[in-house]
C-alpha positions in Angstrom: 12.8 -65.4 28.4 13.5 -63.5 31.3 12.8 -63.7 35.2 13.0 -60.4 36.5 14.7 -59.9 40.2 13.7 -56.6 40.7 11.0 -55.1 42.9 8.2 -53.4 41.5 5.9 -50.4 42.8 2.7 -51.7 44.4 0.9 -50.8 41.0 2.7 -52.8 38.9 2.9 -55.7 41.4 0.6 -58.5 40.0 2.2 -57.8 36.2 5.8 -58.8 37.1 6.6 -62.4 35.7 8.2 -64.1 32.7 8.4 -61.9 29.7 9.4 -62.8 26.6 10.4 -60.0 23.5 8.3 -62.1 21.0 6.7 -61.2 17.5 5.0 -57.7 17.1 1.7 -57.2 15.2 2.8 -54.7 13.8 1.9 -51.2 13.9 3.0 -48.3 11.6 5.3 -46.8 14.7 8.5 -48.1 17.1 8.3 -50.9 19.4 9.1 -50.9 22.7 12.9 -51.1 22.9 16.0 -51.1 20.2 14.0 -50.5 16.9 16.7 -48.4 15.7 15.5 -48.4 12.0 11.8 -47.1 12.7 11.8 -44.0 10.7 8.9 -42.8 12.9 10.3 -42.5 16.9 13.0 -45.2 17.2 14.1 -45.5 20.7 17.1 -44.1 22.2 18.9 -46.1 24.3 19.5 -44.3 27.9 22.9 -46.6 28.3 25.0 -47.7 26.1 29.1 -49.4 26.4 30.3 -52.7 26.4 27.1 -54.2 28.3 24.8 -53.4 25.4 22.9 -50.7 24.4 19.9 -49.7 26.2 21.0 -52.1 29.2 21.2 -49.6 32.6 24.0 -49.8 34.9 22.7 -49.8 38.3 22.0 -52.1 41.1 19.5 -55.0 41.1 19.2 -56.3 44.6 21.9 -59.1 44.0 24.5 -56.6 42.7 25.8 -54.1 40.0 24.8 -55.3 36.8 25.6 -54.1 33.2 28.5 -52.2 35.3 30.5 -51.5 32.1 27.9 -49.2 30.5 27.8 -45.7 30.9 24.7 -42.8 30.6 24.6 -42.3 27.0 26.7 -39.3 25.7 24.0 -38.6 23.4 22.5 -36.6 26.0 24.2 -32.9 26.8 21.3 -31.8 29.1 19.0 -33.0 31.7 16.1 -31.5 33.4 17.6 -29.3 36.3 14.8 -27.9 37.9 11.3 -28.6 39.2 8.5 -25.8 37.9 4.9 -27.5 38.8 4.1 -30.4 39.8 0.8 -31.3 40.2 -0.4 -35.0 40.9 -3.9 -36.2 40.5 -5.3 -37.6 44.1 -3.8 -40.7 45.5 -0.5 -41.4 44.6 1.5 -42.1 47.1 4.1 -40.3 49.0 7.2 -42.7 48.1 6.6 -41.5 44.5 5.3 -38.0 45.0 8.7 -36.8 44.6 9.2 -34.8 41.8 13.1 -34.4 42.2 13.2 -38.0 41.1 13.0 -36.8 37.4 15.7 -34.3 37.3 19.4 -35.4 36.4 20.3 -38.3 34.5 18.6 -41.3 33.7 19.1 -44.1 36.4 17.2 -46.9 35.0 15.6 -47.8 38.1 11.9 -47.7 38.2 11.6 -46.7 41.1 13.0 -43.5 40.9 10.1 -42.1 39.5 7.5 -38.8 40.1 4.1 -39.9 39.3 1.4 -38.0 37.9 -1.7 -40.2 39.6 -4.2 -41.8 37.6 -7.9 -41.0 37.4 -11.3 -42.4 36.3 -13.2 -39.3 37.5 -13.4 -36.8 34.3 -11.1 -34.7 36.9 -7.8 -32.3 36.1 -5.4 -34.8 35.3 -1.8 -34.9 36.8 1.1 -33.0 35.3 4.4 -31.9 35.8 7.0 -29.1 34.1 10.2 -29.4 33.9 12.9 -26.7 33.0 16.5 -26.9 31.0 19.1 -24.7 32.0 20.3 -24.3 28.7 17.8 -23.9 25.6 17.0 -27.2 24.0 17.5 -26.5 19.9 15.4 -27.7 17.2 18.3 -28.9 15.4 18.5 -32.5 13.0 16.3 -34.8 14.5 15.3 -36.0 17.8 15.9 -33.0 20.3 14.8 -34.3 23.1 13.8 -37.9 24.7 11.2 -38.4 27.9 11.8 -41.6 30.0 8.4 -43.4 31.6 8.9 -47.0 33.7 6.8 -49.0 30.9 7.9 -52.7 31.0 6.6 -55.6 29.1 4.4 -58.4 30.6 3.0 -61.1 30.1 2.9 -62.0 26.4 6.0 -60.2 25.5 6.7 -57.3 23.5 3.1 -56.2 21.7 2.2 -56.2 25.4 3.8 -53.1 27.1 2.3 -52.0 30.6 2.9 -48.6 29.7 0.9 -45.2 31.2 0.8 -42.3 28.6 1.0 -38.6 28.7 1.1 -35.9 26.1 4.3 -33.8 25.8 4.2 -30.4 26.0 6.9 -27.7 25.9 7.6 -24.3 25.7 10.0 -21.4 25.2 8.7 -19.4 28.2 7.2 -21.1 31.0 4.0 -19.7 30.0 2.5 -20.7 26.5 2.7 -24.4 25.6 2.4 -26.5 22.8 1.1 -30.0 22.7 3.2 -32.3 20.4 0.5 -33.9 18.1 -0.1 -37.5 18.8 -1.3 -40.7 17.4 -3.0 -43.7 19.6 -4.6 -46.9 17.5 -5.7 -48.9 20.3 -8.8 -49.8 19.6 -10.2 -50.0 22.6 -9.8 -50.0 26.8 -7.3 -52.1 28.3 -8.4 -52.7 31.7 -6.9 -51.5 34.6 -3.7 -53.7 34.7 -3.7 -54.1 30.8 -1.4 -53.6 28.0 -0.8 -51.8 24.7 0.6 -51.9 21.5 3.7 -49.7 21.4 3.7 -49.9 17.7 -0.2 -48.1 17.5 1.6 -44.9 19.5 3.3 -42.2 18.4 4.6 -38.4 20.3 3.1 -40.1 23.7 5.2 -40.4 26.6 5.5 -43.5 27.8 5.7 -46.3 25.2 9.1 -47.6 25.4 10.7 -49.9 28.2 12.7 -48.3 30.9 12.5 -50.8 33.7 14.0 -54.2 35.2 17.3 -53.4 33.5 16.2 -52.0 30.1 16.4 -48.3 29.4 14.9 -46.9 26.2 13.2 -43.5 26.0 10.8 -41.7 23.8 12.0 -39.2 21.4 10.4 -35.5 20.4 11.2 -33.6 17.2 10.6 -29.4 18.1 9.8 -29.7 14.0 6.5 -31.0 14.8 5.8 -28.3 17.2 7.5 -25.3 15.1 9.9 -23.9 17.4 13.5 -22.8 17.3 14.0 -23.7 21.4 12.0 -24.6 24.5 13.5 -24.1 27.9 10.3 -26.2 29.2 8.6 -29.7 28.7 5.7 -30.6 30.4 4.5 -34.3 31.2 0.6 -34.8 31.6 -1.1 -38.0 32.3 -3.8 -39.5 30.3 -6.0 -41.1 31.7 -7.1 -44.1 29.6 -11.0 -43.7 29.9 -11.2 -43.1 25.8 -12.1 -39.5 26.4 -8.6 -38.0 25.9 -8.0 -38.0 22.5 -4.7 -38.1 20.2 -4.2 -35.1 17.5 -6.9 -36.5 15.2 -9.5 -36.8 17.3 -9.0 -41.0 18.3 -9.8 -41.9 21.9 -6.4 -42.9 24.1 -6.4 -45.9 25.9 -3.7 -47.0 28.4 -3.7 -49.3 31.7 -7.3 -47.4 34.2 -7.3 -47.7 37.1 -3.6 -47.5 38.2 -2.9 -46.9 41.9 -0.2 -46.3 44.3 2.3 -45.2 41.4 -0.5 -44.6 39.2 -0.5 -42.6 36.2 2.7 -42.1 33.8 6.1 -42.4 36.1 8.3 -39.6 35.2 11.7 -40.9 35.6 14.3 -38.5 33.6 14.4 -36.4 30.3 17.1 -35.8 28.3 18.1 -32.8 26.0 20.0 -34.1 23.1 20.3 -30.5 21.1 22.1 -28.9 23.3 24.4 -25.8 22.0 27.8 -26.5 23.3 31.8 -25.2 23.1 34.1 -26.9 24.3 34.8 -25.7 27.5 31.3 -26.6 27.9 31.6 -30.1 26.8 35.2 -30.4 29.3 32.6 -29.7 32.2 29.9 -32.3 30.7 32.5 -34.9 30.3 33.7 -34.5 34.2 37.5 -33.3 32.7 39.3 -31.6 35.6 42.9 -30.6 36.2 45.5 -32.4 34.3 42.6 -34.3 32.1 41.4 -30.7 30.7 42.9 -28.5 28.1 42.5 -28.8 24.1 45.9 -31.1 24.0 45.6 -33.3 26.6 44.8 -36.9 25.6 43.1 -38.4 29.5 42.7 -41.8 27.6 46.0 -42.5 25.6 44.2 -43.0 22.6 46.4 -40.4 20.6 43.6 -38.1 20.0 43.6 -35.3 22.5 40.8 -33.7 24.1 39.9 -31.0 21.1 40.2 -33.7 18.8 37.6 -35.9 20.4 35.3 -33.0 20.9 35.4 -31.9 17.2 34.8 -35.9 15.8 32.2 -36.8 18.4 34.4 -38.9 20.5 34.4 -39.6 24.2 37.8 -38.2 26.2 37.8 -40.8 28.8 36.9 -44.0 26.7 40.0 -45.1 24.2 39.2 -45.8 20.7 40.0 -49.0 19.4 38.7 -48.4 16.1 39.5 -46.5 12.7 41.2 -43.0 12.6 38.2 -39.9 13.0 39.0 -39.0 9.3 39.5 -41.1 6.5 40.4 -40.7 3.0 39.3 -43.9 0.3 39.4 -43.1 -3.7 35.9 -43.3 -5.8 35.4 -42.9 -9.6 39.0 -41.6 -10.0 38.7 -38.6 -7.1 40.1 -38.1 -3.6 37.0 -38.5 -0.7 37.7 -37.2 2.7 35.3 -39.0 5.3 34.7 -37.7 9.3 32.4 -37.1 11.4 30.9 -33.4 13.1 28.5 -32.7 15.9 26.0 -30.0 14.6 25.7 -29.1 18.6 29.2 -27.5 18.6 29.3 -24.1 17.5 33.2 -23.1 18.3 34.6 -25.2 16.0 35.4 -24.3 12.3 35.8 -27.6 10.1 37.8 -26.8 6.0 38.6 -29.5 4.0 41.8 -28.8 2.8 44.2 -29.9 -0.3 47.5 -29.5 -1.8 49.9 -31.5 -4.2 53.0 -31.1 -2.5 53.8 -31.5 1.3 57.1 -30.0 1.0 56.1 -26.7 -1.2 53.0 -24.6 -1.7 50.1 -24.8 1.0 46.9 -25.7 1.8 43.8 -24.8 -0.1 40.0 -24.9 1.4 37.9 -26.3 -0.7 34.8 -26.5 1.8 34.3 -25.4 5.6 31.9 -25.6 8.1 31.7 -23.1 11.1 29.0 -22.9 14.5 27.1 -26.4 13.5 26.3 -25.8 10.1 26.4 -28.2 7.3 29.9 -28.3 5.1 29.4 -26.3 2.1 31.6 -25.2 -1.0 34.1 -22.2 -0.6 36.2 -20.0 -2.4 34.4 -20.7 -6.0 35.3 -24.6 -5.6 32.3 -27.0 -5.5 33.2 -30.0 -4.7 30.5 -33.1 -3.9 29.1 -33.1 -0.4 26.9 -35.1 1.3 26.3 -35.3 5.0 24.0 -37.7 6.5 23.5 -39.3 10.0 26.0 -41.1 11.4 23.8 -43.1 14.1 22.2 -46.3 13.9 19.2 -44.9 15.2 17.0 -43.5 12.9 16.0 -40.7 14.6 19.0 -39.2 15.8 20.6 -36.7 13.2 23.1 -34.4 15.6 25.8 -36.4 14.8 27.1 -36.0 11.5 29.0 -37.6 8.5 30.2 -35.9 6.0 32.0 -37.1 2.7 33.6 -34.7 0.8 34.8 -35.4 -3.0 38.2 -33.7 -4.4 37.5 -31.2 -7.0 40.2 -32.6 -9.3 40.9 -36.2 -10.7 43.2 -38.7 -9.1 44.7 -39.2 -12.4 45.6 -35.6 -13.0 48.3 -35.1 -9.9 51.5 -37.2 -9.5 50.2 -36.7 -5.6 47.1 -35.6 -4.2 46.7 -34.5 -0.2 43.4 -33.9 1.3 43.4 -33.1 5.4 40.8 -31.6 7.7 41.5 -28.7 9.7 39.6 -27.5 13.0 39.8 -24.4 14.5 38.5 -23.6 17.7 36.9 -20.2 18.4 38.6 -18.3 21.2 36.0 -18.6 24.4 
């Protein structure tokens, strides 16, 4: 249980109390915070480090908590600029501020553009985002929206959360809706609470306030598109007449004031295309930190080395090697990890008998992000699956490949992976 020493917005004041992350009943979709196994939306965490995941790093009145987590490097892209933004009537001025949603998540709920609230039958409020650089449709989630829902109350099948359908598009001009599910059954109220687990493609329904920080993933699959250089955010207001993609009436939280409507506070791009002098500017490398050899945390990996297994320059690794090689059913298995994102890197599994004569034979490569397949007439047995604990993040790769020959057959047997960066 949990007494919360944070402020809140004057919407949201008479909801802040004990909470307690009790039993769900259960809908078919993601609960409010660190359901990494939901095969449906499961949360991404906006933090993550020695704190815990999905616990922000920022300051809570009394001090710096969780001060050893770090923004999740998940994320290569943040909104950076401000298109529309168009509130419904009243909401006021301290969270009319629509540059509070570009650039990294924070955490704090009060950083935060509302879209206003309405009970009217009136144009609800929206706002549009844009990405500098194209978000992908590549292996799962692509992109993830963070809203200031909080539990209250009677714990976590009670989320104060205000929705909003998600829109994006590859020109600024034509949208598409992502298609939604809502199985509340009926209105709230107008300080009341939902079901996380009855919503599904709505902004909003994860916990990103009073310390937690969890956001809601999108999948450009459901919307067929390749890229989108634009999301949109727009409220719904929970009157039952907005409806989800089959036609169900949306309830959330009606009349919300002040702050009212969903609270916009950050949105992430996850499939972001990258290189890696790309990824040296994301990561903050500068002067004797930079360059494809240089190792800025002493961990013996240097900086290309952490770029091509999905490792962080500036954070040592304490655990296993970024390849590995373990025997199974009398054959050689090469194990690592790749980021699909990267797309100047070359990856070939490599073998040879003898280190000291003869050379190197590719028996499977992988260039610009795409999976590892057989080469030069060899087929060995690949699989590649995701290598996060959260079920709906695929970027991040692993990839085992099998030896084409027997252990048995070789007096020794040498299997490497070689990476070859692309020249800029």
């Amino acid at each position: 249980m949990r007494l919360s020493p944070f402020r809140c917005p004057f919407a949201c004041v008479l909801l802040v109390g004990l909470w307690a992350q009790g039993s769900l009943v259960a809908g078919p979709y993601s609960a409010g915070l660190n359901d990494p196994t939901s095969t449906t939306d499961a949360p991404i965490p906006g933090f993550v480090g020695p704190d815990g995941e999905g616990l922000a790093r920022l300051d809570d009145g009394f001090g710096i908590i969780n001060e050893r987590n770090y923004v999740n490097p998940l994320f290569f892209d943040w909104a950076a600029s401000v298109t529309s933004y168009a509130p419904a009537p009243g909401v006021s001025s301290a969270y009319a501020q629509p540059g509070a949603t570009l650039g990294p998540v924070t955490g704090d709920h009060f950083d935060v553009a509302s879209l206003g609230d309405r009970s009217d039958g009136g144009t609800p409020g929206k706002i549009t985002l844009h990405f500098a650089h194209p978000i992908q449709n590549l292996t799962g989630a692509d992109f993830t929206v963070f809203e200031n829902a909080f539990f209250q109350g009677g714990g976590a099948a009670n989320l104060f959360g205000e929705l909003a359908y998600v829109e994006v598009s590859a020109d600024g001009v034509n949208f598409v809706r992502f298609p939604s599910r809502s199985l509340t059954a009926a209105a709230v109220g107008q300080y009341g609470t939902i079901n996380p687990t009855n919503v599904f493609n709505l902004a909003g329904k994860h916990v990103n306030a009073f310390g937690d920080s969890w956001g809601t993933p999108f999948d450009l699959a459901d919307v067929g598109l390749a890229s989108v250089s634009y999301v949109r955010l727009v409220d719904i207001p929970g009157t039952g007449t907005y409806l989800d993609s089959t036609g169900h009436a949306i309830y959330d939280p009606l009349l919300t004031i002040v702050s009212g409507g969903a609270d916009i506070e950050a949105v992430g791009a996850i499939s972001r295309l990258m290189t890696f002098d790309a990824w040296q500017d994301l990561r903050g490398l500068t002067g004797g930190n930079r360059g494809a050899d240089v190792d800025p945390d002493g961990d013996g990996a240097s900086n290309v080395i952490e770029y091509a297994f999905t490792r962080l320059p500036d954070q040592p690794d304490a655990t296993a090697g970024p390849v590995q090689v373990e025997s199974n059913a009398d054959r050689l298995e090469i194990i690592f990890t790749r980021d699909e994102r990267a797309t100047d890197l070359t990856y070939e599994v490599q073998v040879r008998d003898n280190l000291a004569t003869g050379s190197w034979t590719t028996i499977a490569s992988s260039a610009a992000g795409q999976p590892v397949a057989g080469v030069g007439g060899f087929t060995p047995t690949i699989t590649e699956t995701s290598a996060s604990a959260i079920a709906s993040v695929g970027v991040i790769r692993r990839v085992c490949v099998a030896d084409v020959q027997t252990i048995s057959g070789h007096a020794a047997r040498f299997l490497r992976v070689k990476i070859t960066q692309s020249a800029p």
